[in-house]
N, CA, C and O of each residue as an XYZ file, in Angstrom:
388
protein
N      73.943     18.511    -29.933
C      72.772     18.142    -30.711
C      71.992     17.019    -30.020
O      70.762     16.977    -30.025
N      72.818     16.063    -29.393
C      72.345     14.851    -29.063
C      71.343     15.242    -27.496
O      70.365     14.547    -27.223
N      71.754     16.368    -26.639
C      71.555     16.792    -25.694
C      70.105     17.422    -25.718
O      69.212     17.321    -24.877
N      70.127     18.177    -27.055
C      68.948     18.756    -27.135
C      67.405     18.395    -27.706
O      66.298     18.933    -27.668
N      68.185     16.759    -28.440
C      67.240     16.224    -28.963
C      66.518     15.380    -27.168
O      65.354     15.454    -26.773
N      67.382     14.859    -26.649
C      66.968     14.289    -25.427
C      65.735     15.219    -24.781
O      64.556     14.893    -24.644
N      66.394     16.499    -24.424
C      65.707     17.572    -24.120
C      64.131     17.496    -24.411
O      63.301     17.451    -23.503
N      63.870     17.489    -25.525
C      62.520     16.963    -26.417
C      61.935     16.187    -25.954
O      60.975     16.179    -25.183
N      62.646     15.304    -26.533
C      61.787     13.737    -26.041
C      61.333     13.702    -24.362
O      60.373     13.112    -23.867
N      62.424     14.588    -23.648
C      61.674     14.226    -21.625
C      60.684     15.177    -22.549
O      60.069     14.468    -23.345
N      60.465     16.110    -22.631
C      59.329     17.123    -22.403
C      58.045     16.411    -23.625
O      56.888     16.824    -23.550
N      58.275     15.780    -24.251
C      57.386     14.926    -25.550
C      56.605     14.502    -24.741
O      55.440     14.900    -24.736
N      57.213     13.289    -23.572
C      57.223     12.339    -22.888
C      56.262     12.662    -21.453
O      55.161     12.133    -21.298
N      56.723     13.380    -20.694
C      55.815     14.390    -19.882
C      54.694     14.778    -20.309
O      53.625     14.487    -19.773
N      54.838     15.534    -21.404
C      53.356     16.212    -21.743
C      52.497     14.881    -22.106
O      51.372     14.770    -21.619
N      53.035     13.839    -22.986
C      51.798     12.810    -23.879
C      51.586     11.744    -22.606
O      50.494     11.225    -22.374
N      52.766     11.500    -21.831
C      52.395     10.714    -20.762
C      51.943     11.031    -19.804
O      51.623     10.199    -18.955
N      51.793     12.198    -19.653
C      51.025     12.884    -18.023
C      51.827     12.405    -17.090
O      51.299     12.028    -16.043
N      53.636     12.280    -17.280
C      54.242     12.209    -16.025
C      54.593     13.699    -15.302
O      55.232     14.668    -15.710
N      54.190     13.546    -14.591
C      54.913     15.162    -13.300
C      56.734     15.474    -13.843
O      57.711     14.726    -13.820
N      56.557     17.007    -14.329
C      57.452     17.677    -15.024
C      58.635     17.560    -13.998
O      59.820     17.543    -14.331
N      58.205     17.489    -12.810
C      59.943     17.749    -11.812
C      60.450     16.392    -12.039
O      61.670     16.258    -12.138
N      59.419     15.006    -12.168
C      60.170     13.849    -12.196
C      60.753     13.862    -13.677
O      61.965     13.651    -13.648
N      60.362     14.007    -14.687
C      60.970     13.675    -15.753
C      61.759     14.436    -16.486
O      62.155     13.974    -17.556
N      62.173     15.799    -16.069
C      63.093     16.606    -15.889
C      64.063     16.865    -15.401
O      64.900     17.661    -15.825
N      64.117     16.048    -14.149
C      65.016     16.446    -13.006
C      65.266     18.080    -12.508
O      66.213     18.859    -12.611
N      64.191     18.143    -12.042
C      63.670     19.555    -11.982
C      63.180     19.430    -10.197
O      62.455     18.549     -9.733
N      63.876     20.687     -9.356
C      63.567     20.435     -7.934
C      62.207     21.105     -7.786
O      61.656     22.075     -8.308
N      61.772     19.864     -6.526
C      59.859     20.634     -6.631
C      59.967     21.202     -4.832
O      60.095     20.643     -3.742
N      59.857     22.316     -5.226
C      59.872     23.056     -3.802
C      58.408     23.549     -3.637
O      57.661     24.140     -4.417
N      58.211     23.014     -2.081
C      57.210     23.334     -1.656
C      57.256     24.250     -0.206
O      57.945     23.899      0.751
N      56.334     25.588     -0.208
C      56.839     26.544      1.203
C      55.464     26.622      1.823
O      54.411     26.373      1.236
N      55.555     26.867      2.641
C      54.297     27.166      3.837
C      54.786     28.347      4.449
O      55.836     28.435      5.084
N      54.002     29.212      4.232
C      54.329     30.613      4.328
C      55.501     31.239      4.207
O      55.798     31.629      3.078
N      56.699     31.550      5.630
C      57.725     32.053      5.765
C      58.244     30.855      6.396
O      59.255     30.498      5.792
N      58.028     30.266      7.145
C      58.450     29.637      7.844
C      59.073     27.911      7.932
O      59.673     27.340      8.843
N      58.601     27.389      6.479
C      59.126     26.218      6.392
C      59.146     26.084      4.642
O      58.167     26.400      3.966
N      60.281     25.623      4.121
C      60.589     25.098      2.821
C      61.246     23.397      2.657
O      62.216     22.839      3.171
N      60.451     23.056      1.928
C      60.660     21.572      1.578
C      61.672     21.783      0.405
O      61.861     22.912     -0.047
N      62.298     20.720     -0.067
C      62.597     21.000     -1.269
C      63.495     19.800     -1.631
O      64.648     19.685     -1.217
N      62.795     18.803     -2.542
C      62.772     17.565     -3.354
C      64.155     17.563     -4.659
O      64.421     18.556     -5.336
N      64.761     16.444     -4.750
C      65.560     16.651     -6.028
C      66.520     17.355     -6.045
O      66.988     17.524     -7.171
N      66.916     17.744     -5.406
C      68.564     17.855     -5.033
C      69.427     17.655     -5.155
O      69.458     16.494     -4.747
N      70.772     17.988     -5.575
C      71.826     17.450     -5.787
C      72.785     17.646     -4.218
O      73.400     16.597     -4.022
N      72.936     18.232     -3.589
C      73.208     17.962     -2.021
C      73.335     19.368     -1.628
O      72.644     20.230     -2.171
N      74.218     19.652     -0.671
C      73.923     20.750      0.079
C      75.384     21.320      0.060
O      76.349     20.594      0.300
N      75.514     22.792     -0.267
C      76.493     23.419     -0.699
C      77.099     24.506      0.121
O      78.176     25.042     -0.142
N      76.345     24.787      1.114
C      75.959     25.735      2.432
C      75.200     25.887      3.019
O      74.088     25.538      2.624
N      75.367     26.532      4.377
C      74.557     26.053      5.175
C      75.074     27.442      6.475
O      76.165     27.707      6.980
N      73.823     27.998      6.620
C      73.907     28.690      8.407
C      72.920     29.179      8.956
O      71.891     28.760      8.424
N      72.693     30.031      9.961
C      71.764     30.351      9.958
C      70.692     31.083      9.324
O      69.497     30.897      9.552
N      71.283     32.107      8.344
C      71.199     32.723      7.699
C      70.810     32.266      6.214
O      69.767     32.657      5.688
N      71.495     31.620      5.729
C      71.744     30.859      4.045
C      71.524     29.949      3.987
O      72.028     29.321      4.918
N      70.559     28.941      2.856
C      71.172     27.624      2.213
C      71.303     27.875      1.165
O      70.656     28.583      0.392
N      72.708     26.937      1.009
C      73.032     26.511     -0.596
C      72.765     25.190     -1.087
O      73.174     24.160     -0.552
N      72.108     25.252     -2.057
C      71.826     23.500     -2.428
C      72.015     23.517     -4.075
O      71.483     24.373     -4.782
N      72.888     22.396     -4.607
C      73.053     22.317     -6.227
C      71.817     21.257     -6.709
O      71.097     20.379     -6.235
N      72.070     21.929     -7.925
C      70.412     21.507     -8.663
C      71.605     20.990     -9.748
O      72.803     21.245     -9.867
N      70.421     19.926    -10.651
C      71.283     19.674    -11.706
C      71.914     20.430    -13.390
O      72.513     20.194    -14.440
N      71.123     21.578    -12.480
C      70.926     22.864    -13.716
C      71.711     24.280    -13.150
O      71.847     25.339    -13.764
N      72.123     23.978    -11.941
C      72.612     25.338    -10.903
C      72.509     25.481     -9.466
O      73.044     24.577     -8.824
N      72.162     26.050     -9.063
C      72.046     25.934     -7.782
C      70.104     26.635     -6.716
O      68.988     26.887     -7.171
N      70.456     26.662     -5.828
C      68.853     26.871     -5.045
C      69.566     27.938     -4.068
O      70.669     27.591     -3.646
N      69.165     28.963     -3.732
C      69.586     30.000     -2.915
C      68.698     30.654     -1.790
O      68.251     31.794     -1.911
N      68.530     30.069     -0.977
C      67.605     30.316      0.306
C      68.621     31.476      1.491
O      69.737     31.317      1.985
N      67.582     32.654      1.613
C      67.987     33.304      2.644
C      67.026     33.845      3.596
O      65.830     33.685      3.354
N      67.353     34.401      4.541
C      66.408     34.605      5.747
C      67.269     34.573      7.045
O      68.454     34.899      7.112
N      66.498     34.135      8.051
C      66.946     34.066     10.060
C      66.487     32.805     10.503
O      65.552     32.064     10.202
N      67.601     32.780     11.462
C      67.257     31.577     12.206
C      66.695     30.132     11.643
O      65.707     29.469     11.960
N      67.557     29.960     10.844
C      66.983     28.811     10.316
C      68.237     27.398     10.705
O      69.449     27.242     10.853
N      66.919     26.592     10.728
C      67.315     25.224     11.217
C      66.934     24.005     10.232
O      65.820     23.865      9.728
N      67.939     23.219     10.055
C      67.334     22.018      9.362
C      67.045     20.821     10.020
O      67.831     20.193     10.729
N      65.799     20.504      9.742
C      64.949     19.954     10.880
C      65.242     18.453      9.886
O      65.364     17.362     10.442
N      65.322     18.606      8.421
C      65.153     16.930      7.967
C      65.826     16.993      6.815
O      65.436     17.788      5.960
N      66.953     16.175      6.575
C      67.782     15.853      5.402
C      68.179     14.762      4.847
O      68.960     14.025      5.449
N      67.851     14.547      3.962
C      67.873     13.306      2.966
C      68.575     13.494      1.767
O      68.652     14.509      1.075
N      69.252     12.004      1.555
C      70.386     12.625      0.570
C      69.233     13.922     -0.793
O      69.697     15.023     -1.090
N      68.134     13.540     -1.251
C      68.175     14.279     -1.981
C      66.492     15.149     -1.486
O      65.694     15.579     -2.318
N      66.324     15.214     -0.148
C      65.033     16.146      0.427
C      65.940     16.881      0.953
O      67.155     16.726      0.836
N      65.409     17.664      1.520
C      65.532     18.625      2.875
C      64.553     19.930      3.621
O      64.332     20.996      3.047
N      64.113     19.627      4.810
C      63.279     20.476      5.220
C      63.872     21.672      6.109
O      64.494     21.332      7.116
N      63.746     22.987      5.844
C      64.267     24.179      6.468
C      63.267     24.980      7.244
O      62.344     25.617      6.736
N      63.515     24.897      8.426
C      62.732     25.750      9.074
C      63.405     27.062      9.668
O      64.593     26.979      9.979
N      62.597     28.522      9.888
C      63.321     29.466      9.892
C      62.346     31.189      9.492
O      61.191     31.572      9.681
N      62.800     31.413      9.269
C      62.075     32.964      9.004
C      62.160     33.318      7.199
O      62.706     34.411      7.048
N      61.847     32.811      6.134
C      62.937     32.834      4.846
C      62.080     33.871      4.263
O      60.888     33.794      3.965
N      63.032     35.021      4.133
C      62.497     36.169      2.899
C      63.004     36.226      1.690
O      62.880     37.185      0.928
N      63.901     34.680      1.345
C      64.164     35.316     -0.497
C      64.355     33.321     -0.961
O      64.562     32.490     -0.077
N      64.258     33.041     -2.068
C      64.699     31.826     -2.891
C      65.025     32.371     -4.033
O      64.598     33.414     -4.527
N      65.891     31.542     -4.485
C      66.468     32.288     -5.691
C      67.117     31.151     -6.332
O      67.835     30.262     -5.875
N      66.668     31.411     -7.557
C      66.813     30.067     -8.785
C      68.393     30.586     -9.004
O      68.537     31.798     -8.846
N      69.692     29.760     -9.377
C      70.755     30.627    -10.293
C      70.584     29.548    -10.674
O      70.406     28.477    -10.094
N      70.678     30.046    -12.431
C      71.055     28.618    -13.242
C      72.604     28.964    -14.269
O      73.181     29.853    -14.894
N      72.678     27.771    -13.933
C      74.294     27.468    -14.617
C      74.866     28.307    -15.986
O      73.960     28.909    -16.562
N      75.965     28.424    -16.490
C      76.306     28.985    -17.364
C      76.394     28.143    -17.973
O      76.912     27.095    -17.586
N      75.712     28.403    -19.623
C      75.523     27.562    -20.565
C      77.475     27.488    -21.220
O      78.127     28.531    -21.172
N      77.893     26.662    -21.561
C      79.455     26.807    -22.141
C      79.155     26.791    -23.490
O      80.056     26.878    -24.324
């Protein structure tokens, strides 16, 4: 109950304050430039990794990047920039218990 009232209040709070939904959510803000490069802010760290795949946990599930040849050019505990060929992202979100 207590979880969902919180829930509210960020999104109350966001909308009446005009703060940016990824900050007051904790919500990752991914940004792509075409195929070839994905940013991606808010992170919980990095879960896999090859040429092929990233795995990165969100605080809601995880971030699922696939494609070729990809390289990580910049990582910060909670950025990271992927460069590479990427044909899929894919939200999984957590199982509610």
């Amino acid at each position: 109950m207590m979880k969902k009232w919180r829930q509210q209040m960020k999104r109350w709070m966001t909308e009446k304050l005009e703060l940016p939904a990824d900050i007051m959510m904790d919500l990752p803000r991914i940004t792509m430039v075409g195929q070839i490069h994905i940013y991606i802010e808010n992170h919980r760290g990095l879960l896999a990794f090859s040429d092929k795949e990233l795995r990165l946990l969100l605080r809601n599930g995880q971030l699922l990047v696939r494609g070729e040849q990809f390289v990580i050019k910049t990582i910060l505990p909670e950025e990271i920039l992927l460069e590479g060929k990427i044909s899929q992202v894919v939200y999984i979100e957590e199982e509610k218990r």
